[in-house]
GUTORMAR-215259 format. One line per 2 residues: their letters; for each residue z, x negated, y of C-alpha. Coordinates in nm, 3 decimals, padded with zeros to 5 digits, m for minus. Each point is the difference from the previous one (the first is absolute). Last residue first. Layout:
REM residues N
a = Z,X,Y; ...
END
This chain:
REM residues 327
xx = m00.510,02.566,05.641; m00.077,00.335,00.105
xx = m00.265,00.095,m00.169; 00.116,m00.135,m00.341
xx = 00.315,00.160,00.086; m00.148,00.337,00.093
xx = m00.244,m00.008,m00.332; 00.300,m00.070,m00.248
xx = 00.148,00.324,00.127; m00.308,00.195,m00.014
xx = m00.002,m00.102,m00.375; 00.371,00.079,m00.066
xx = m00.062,00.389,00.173; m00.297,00.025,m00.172
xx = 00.201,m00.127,m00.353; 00.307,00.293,00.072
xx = m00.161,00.263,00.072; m00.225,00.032,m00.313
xx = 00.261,m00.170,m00.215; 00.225,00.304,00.076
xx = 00.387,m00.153,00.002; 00.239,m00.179,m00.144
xx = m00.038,m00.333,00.084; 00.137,m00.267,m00.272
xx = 00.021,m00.399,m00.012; 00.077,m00.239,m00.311
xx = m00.125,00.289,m00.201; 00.148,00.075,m00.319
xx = 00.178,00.299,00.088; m00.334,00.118,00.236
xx = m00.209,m00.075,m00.305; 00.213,00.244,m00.233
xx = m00.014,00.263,00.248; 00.286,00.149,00.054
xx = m00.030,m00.057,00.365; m00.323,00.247,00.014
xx = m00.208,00.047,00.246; m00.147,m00.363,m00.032
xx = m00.064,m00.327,00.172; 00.123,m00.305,m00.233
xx = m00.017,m00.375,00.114; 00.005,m00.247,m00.266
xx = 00.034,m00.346,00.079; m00.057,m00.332,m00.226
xx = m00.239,00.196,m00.237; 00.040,m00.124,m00.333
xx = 00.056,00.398,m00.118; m00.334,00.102,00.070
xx = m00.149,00.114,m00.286; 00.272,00.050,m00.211
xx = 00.161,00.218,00.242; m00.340,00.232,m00.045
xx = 00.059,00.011,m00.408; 00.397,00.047,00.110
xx = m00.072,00.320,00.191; 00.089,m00.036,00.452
xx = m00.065,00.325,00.144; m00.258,m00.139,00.190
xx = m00.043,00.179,00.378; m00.082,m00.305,00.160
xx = 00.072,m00.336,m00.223; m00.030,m00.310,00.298
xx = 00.005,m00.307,m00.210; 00.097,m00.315,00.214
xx = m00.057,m00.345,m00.088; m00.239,00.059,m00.308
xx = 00.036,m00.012,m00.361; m00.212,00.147,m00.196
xx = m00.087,00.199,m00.306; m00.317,00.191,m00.047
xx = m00.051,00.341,m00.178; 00.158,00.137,m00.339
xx = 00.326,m00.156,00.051; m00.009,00.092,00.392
xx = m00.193,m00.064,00.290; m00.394,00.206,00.038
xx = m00.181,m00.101,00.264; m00.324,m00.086,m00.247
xx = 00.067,00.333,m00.199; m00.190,00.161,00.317
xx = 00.208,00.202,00.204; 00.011,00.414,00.123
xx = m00.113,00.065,m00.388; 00.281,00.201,m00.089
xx = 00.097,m00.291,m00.283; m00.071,m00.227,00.240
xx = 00.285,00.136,00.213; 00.248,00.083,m00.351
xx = m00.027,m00.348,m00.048; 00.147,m00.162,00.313
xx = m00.199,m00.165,00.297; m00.092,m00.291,00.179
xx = m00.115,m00.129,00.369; m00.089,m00.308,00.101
xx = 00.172,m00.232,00.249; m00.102,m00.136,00.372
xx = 00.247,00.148,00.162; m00.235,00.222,00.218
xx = m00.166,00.066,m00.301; 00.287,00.141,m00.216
xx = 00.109,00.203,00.285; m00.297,00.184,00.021
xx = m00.115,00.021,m00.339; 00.337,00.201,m00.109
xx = m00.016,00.229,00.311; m00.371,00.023,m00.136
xx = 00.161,00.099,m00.361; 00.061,00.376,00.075
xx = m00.376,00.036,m00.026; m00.039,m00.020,m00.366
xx = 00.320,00.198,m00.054; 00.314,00.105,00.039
xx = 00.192,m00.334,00.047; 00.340,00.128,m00.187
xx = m00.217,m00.071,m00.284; 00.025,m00.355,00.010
xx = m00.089,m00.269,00.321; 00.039,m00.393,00.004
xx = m00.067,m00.213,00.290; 00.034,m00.345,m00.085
xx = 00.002,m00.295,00.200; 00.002,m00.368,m00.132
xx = m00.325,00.117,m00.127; m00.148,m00.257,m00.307
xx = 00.062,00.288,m00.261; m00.144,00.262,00.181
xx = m00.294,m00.182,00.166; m00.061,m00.182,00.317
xx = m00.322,m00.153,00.053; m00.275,00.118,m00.211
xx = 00.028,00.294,m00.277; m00.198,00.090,m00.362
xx = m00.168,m00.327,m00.018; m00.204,m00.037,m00.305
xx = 00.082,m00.263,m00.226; m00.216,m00.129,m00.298
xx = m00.004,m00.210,m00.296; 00.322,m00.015,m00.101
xx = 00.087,m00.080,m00.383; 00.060,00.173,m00.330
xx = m00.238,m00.224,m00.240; 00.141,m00.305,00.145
xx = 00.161,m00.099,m00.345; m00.320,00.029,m00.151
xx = m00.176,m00.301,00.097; 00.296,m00.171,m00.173
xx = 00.256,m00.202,00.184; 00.132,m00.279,m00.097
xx = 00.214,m00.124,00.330; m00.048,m00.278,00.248
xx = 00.357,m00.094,00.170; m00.015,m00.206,00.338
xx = 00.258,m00.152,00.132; 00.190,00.009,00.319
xx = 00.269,m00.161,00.194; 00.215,00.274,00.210
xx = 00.075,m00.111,00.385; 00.326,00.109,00.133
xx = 00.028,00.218,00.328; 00.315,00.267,m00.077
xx = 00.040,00.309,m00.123; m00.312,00.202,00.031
xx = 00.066,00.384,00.023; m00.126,00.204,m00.285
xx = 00.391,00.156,00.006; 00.011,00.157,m00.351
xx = 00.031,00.435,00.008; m00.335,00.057,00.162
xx = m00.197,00.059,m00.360; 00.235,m00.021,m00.316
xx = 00.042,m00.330,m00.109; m00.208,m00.060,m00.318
xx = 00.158,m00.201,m00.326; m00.093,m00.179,m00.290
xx = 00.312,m00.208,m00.110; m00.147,m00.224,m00.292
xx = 00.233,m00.083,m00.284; 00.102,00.363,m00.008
xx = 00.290,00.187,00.041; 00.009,00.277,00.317
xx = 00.352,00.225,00.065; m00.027,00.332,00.178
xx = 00.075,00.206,00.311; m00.243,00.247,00.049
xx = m00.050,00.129,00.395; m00.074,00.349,00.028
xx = m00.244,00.276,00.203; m00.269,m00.341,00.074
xx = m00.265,00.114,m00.170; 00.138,00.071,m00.335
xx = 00.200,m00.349,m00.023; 00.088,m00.284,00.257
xx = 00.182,m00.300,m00.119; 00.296,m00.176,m00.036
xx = 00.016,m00.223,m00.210; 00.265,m00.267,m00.213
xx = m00.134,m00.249,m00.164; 00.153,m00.124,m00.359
xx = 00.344,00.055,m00.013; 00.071,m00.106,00.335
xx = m00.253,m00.116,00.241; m00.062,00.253,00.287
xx = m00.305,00.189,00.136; m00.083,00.223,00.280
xx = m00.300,00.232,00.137; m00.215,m00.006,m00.366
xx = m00.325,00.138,00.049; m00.137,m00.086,m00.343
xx = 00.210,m00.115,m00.293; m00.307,m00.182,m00.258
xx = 00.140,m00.073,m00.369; m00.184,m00.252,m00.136
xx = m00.277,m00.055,m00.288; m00.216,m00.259,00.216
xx = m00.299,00.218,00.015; 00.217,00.333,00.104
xx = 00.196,m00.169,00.243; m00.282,m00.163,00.198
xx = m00.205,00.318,m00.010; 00.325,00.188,00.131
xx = 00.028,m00.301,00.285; m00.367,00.052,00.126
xx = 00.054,00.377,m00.017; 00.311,00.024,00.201
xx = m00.067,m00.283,00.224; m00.318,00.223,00.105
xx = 00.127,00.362,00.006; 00.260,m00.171,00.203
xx = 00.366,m00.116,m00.148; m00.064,m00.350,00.148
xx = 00.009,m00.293,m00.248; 00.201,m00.154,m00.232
xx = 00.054,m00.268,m00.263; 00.285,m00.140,m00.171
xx = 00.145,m00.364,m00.116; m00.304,m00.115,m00.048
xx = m00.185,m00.091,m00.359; m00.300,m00.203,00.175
xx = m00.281,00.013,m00.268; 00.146,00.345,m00.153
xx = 00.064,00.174,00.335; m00.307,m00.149,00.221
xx = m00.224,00.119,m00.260; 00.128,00.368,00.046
xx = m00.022,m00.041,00.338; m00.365,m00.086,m00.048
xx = m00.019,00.273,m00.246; 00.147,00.256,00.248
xx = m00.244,m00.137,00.251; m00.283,00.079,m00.223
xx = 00.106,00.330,m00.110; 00.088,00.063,00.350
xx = m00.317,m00.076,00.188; m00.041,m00.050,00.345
xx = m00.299,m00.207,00.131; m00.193,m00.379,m00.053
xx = 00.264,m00.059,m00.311; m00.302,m00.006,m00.288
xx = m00.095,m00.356,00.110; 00.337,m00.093,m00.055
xx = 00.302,m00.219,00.263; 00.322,00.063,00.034
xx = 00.185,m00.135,00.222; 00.412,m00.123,m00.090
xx = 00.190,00.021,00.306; 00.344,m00.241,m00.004
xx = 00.322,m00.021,00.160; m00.009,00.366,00.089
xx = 00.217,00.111,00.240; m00.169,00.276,00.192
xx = m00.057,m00.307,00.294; m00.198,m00.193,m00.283
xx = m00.261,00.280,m00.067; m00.129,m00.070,00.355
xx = m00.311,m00.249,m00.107; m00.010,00.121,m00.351
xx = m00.176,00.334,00.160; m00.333,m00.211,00.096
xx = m00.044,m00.010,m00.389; m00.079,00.361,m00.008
xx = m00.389,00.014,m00.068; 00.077,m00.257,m00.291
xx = 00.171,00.285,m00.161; 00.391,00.121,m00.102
xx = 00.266,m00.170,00.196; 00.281,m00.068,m00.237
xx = 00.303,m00.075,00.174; 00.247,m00.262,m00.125
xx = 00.405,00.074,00.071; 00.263,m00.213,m00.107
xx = 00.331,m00.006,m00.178; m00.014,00.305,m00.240
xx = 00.295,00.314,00.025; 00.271,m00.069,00.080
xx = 00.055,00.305,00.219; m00.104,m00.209,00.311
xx = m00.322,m00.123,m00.159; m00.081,00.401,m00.073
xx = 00.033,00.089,00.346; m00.228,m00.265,00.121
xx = m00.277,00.130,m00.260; 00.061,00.342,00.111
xx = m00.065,m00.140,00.374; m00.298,m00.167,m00.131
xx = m00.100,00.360,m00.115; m00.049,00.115,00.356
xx = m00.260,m00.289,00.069; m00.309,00.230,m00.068
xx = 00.166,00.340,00.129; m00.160,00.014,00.357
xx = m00.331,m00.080,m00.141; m00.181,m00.372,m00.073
xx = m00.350,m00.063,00.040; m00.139,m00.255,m00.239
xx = m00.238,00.242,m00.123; 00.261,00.283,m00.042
xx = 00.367,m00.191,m00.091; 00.277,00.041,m00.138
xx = 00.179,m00.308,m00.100; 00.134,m00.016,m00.362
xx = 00.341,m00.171,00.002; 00.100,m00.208,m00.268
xx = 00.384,m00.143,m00.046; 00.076,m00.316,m00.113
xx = 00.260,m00.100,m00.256; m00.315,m00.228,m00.213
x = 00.123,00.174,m00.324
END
């Protein structure tokens, strides 16, 4: 066992998201529970070798870059069998990655090939008896506490709950790693994108202005659009408004929709169901406008105003128009 531990990078074409680096801050976790003595990332495609610059201020001593004809785009069997090749040649400590739909899938292909157990979206560990988890379960409405043994700890940190913050400014070494990959392994890959939404989007927003049924309808979201653009967020929406057909699934936040986590998460008239809490739980303020202060939202809010939505956002958005103006 060489006592590191792997993290798989993200990455899109050498592009990195908001969540690429958050499973470093798993990684650091784990090294304070005992767990492993160094970190090495694993940086997936020659396309992405410009990442092993920064990896070093994550923590990692070390960035192993992979390098295969067949690696030119995304494609989990192939980067599950890299991983999985990383695993038996290197025999770390534990691996991990983010608990996306990408880590997820990477890590479960991983698992699967190298005959280990796979914990995915964990949110805490701690070494006794084996390793002890935490981790998210049925979409977020509990949190499992159990106990992992294997030789291998495979592990994903759920989304937005590791800090992907760098932690200092050391310089990783690197080395490159060329796998055996057969033509088939990239059978499942990307191939295409289509952009759906420029610019600001609802799970890059550090503004979000959320509306449910209390909305009304289609229409009753331009009070919504309104104060969403003039601060510069994007606006969302519970199930039971896509469901009526006033949103497109594309705005929907909850267990069923998108998850994110942005600085402020306005919920107007949202009664608050765990699939939609699930959705938007990370959010670092919550600020709940409804008519009713039973609401569960409004008792988990951060902030509250009771009150009609429709009176209450115009009245907010002139508001932020007189300052502007007058500043």
């Amino acid at each position: 066992m060489s006592n590191e531990i792997l993290v798989v990078v993200e990455h899109d074409r050498g592009e990195v998201t908001e969540t690429s680096y958050q499973a470093f801050g798993l990684a650091r976790t784990l090294l304070s529970a005992g767990v492993g003595t160094s970190i090495t990332a694993v940086v997936i495609g020659a396309e992405a070798d410009a990442l092993a610059a920064g990896i070093g201020s994550y923590g990692a001593g070390l960035s192993v870059l992979v390098h295969h004809a067949e690696l030119t785009d995304y494609a989990p069997e192939a980067w599950g069998d890299v991983v999985a090749q990383l695993i038996a040649s290197r025999a770390p400590a534990a691996v991990v990655a983010t608990g996306t739909d990408r880590g997820n899938e990477v890590l479960a292909h991983a698992a699967a090939i190298a005959d280990l157990p796979f914990a995915a979206n964990v949110t805490d560990v701690s070494l006794a008896d084996g390793l002890g988890l935490t981790r998210v379960r049925w979409g977020g409405s509990l949190l499992e506490q159990s106990r992992l043994h294997a030789p291998v700890y495979v592990l994903s940190g759920s989304a937005h709950t590791f800090t992907g913050e760098p932690s200092g400014d050391a310089a990783a070494t690197t080395e490159v790693f060329e796998p055996t990959l057969d033509a088939s392994a990239a059978r499942t890959r990307v191939v295409d994108r289509v952009t759906l939404a420029a610019g600001i989007t609802l799970t890059t927003a550090a503004v979000v202005v959320s509306g449910g049924r209390g909305v009304g309808s289609a229409d009753g979201f331009a009070p919504l659009t309104e104060l969403a653009d003039l601060l510069g967020g994007a606006v969302g929406c519970s199930r039971v408004v896509t469901n009526n057909g006033w949103r497109p699934h594309s705005d929907q936040v909850g267990q069923t929709g998108k998850r994110i986590a942005p600085e402020l998460y306005i919920a107007c008239g949202i009664s608050g169901a765990i699939q939609h809490w699930v959705g938007m739980m990370a959010s670092k303020h919550v600020l709940a406008i409804n008519t009713d202060n039973e609401a569960n939202m409004v008792g988990k809010a951060e902030y509250a105003v009771i009150g009609d939505l429709h009176k209450i956002l115009p009245a907010v958005s002139d508001e932020i128009r007189r300052r502007r103006a007058s500043a």
